[in-house]
C-alpha positions as CSV (number, residue, x, y, z in Angstrom):
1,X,19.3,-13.6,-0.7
2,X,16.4,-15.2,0.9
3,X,15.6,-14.1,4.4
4,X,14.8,-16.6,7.3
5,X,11.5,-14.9,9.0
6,X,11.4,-15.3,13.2
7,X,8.4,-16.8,14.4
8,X,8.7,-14.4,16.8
9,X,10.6,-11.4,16.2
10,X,11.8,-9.6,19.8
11,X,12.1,-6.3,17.5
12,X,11.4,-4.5,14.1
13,X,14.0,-5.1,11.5
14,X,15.4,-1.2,10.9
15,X,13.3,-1.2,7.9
16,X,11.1,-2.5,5.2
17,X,14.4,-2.6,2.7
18,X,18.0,-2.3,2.5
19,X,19.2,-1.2,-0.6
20,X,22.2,-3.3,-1.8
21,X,23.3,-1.4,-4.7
22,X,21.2,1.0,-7.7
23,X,18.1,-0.1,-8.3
24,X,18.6,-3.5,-5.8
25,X,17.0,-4.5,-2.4
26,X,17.2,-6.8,0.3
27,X,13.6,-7.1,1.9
28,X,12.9,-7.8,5.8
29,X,11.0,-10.0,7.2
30,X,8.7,-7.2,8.0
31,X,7.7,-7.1,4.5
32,X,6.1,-10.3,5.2
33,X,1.7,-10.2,4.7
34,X,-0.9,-12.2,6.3
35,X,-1.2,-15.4,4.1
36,X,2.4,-16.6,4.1
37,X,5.6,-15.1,5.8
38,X,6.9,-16.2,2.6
39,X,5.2,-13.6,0.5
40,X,5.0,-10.2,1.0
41,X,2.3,-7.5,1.6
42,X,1.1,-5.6,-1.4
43,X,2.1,-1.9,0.5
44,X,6.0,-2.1,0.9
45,X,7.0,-3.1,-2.6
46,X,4.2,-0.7,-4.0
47,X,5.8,1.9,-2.3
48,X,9.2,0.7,-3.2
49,X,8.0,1.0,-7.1
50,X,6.9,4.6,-6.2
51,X,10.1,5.7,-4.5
52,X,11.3,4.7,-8.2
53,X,8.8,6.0,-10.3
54,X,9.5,9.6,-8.0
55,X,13.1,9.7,-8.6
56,X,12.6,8.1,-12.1
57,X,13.7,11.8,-14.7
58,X,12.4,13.8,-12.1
59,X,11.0,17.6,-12.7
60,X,10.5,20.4,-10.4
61,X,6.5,21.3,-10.1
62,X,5.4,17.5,-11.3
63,X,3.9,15.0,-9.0
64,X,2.2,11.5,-9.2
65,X,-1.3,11.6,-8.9
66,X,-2.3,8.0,-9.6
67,X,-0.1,5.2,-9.6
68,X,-1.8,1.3,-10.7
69,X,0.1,-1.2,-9.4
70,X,-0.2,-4.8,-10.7
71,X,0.1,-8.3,-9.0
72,X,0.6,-11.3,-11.2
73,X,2.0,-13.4,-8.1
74,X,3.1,-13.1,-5.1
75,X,6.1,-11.1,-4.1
76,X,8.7,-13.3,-2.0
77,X,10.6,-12.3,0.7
78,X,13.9,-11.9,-1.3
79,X,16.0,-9.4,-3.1
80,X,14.2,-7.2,-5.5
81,X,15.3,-5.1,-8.4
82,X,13.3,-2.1,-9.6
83,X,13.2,-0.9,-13.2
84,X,11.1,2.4,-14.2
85,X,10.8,3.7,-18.1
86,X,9.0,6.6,-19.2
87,X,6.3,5.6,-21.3
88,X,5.2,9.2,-22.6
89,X,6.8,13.0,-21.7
90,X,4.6,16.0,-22.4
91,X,4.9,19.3,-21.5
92,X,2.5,18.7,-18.7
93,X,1.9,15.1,-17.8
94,X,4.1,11.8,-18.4
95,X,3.3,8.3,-18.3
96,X,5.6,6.5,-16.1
97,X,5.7,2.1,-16.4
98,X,7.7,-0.1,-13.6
99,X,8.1,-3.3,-12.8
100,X,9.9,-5.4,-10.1
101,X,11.7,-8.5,-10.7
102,X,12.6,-11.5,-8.0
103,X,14.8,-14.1,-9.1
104,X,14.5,-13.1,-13.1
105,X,10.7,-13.1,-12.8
106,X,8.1,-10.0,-12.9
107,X,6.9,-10.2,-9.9
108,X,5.1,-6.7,-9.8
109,X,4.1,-4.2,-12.5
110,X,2.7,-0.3,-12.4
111,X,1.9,3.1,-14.1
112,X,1.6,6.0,-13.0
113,X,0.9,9.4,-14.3
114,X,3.3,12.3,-13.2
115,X,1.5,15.8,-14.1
116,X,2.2,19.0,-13.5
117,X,1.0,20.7,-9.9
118,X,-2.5,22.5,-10.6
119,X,-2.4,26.4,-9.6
120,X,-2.4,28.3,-6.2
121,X,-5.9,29.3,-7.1
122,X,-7.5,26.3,-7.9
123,X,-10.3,26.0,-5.8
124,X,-9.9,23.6,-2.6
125,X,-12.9,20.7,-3.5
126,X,-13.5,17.3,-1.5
127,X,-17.0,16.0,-1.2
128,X,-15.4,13.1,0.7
129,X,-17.0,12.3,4.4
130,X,-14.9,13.5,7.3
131,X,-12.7,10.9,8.4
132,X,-13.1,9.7,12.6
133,X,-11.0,11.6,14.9
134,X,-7.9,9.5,15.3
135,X,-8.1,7.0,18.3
136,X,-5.8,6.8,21.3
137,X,-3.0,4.2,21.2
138,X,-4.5,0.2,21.6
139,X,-2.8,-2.9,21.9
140,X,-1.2,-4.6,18.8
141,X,-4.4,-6.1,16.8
142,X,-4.5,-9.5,15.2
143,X,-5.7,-11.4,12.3
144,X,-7.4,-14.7,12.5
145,X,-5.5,-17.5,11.3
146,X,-2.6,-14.6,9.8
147,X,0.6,-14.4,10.4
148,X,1.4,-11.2,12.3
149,X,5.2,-10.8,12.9
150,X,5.9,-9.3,9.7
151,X,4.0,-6.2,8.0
152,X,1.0,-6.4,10.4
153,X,3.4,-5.9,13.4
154,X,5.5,-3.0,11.6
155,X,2.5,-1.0,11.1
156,X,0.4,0.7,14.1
157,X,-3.4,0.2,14.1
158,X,-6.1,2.2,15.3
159,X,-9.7,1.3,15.0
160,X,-13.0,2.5,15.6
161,X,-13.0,1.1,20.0
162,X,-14.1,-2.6,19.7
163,X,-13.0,-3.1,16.4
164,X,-10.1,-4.6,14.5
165,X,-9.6,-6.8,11.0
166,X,-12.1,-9.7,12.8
167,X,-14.9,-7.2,12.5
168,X,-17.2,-7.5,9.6
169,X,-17.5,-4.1,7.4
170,X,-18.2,-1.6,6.1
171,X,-15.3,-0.1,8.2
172,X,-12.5,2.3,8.5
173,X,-8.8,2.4,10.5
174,X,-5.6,4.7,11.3
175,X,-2.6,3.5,10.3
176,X,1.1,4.4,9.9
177,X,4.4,3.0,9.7
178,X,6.8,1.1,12.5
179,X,9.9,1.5,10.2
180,X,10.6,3.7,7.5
181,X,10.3,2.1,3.6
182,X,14.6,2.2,3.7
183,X,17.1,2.0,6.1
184,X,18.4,5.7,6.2
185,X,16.2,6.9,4.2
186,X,13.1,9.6,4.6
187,X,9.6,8.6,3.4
188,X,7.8,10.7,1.1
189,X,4.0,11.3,0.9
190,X,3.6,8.9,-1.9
191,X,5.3,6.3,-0.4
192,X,3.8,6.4,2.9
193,X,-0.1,6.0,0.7
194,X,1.3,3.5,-1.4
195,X,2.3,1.7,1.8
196,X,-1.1,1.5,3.3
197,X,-3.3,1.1,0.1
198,X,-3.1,-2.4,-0.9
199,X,-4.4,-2.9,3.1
200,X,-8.2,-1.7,2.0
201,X,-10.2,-4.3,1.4
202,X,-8.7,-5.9,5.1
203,X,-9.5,-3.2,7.0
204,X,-13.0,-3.9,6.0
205,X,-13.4,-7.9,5.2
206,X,-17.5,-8.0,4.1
207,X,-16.6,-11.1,2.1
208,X,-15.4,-14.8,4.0
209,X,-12.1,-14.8,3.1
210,X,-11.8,-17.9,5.2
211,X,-14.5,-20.0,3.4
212,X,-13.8,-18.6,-0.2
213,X,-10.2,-17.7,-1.4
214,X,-10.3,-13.8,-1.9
215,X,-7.2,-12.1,-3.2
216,X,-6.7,-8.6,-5.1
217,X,-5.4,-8.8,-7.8
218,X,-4.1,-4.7,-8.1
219,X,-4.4,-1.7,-6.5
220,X,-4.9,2.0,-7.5
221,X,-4.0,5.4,-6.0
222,X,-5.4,8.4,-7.1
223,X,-4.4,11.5,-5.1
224,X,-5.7,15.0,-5.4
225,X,-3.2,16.3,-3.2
226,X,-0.3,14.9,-1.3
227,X,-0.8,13.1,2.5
228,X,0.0,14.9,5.2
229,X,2.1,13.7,8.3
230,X,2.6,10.0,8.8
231,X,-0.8,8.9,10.3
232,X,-3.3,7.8,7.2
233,X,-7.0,6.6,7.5
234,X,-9.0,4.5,5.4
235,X,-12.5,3.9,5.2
236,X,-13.4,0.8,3.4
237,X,-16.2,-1.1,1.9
238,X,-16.6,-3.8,-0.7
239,X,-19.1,-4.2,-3.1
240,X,-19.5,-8.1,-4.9
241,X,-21.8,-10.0,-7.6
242,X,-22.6,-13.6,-8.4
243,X,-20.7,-14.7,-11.5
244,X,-18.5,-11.3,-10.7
245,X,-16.0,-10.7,-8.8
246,X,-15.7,-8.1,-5.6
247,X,-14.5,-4.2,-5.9
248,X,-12.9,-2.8,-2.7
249,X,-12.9,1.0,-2.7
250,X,-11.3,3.3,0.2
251,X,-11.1,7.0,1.1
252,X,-7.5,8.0,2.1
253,X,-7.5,10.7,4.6
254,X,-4.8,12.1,6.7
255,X,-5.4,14.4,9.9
256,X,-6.0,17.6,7.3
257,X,-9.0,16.2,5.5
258,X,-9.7,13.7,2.2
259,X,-6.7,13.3,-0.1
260,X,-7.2,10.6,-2.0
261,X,-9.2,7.3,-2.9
262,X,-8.1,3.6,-3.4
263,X,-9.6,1.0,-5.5
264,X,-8.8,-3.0,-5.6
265,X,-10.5,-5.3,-8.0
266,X,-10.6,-8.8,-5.9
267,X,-10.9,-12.7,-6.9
268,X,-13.7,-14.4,-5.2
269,X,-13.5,-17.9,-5.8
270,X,-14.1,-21.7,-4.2
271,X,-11.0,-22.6,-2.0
């Protein structure tokens, strides 16, 4: 089922997904990115995938500390369906492999390691910078030359006063989610990171993704403990070579402290 996208939406869809039946989705047009309201933002299918991997032969006392989530083409605005296998099961740690299909086709692929929680005693270590104090609310920020009614729009934006994607980084933002991943459903900690992560490397442009064609090509999630609260902040900055290619890499905070790091390997290349 294909989904006709308003060029101006009066409202949020209810959420990101519907689920149609086990393991099935209908996507909104909120899961639409910047480049094409046909295609969808990296964050809500990632986070789909981890809702998956989550409930995938779940165990009490194990949680997903780093999920890699591949993107061999874009991800259409259209039904999805989710598969999740485990790869290995030990006694402490299991190596979880998903994929997402769209019309027959793998449109997305991940793996994630599930491990068991560390103890109550382990000692509390994050050499991470301290994360800005989370701005008051601001108008809706743009993109140039993006299209903003569909993920853009369901997420809220806060950025250092002044600032928004336009401004060259290094750079950092708050952000959270609009709508909740599915209709009905409660967001977990994992999900609401794996919604925000693919964003990185735009919260921070250095490199002219207007004059060169600049696209990641995956996205990894390592947390060391679980997010806190709904409001997550990034602070981004890219590092690129000639005859390379660019590496976006983000601290994740959330209003507690540093829980976690993201890390996107980009394309640079001629338009």
């Amino acid at each position: 089922m294909n989904i006709t996208v308003p060029s101006t939406p009066a409202a949020l869809p209810e959420a990101f997904y519907q689920e149609l039946r086990p393991n099935r989705f209908a996507s909104s047009y909120a899961t639409a990115g910047p480049w094409n309201p046909k295609w969808q933002h990296g964050g809500p299918p990632s986070a789909l995938l981890g809702r998956a991997m989550e409930r995938h032969a779940s165990r009490q006392g194990f949680r997903i500390a780093r999920m890699t989530v591949e993107l061999p083409r874009p991800v259409p605005v259209a039904d999805l369906e989710v598969a999740v296998r485990t790869v290995h099961a030990g006694r402490r740690v299991e190596l979880l492999e998903g994929e997402i299909r769209s019309g027959g086709e793998i449109v997305m692929l991940a793996r994630a390691w599930r491990m068991a929680v560390s103890p109550g005693d382990t000692p509390s270590l994050d050499s991470a910078p301290t994360a800005p104090a989370l701005p008051h609310a601001q108008p809706p920020h743009t993109m140039a030359d993006a299209h903003l009614d569909g993920y853009i729009a369901a997420m809220e934006w806060r950025f250092e006063s002044g600032a928004g994607f336009d401004t060259p980084g290094p750079g950092w933002a708050w952000a959270r989610q609009r709508i909740p991943l599915l209709a009905g459903q409660q967001d977990t900690p994992l999900t609401r990171a794996l919604t925000v992560a693919d964003s990185n490397w735009a919260v921070a442009f250095e490199l002219d993704h207007h004059r060169c064609l600049v696209i990641n090509t995956d996205v990894t999630l390592a947390l060391h403990r679980d997010p806190d609260g709904d409001w997550l902040c990034m602070r981004s900055s890219t590092a690129a070579s000639p005859q390379g290619s660019g590496l976006a890499t983000g601290q994740l905070h959330d209003r507690v402290g540093g829980c976690g790091q993201v890390l996107q390997t980009l394309l640079v290349n001629e338009r």
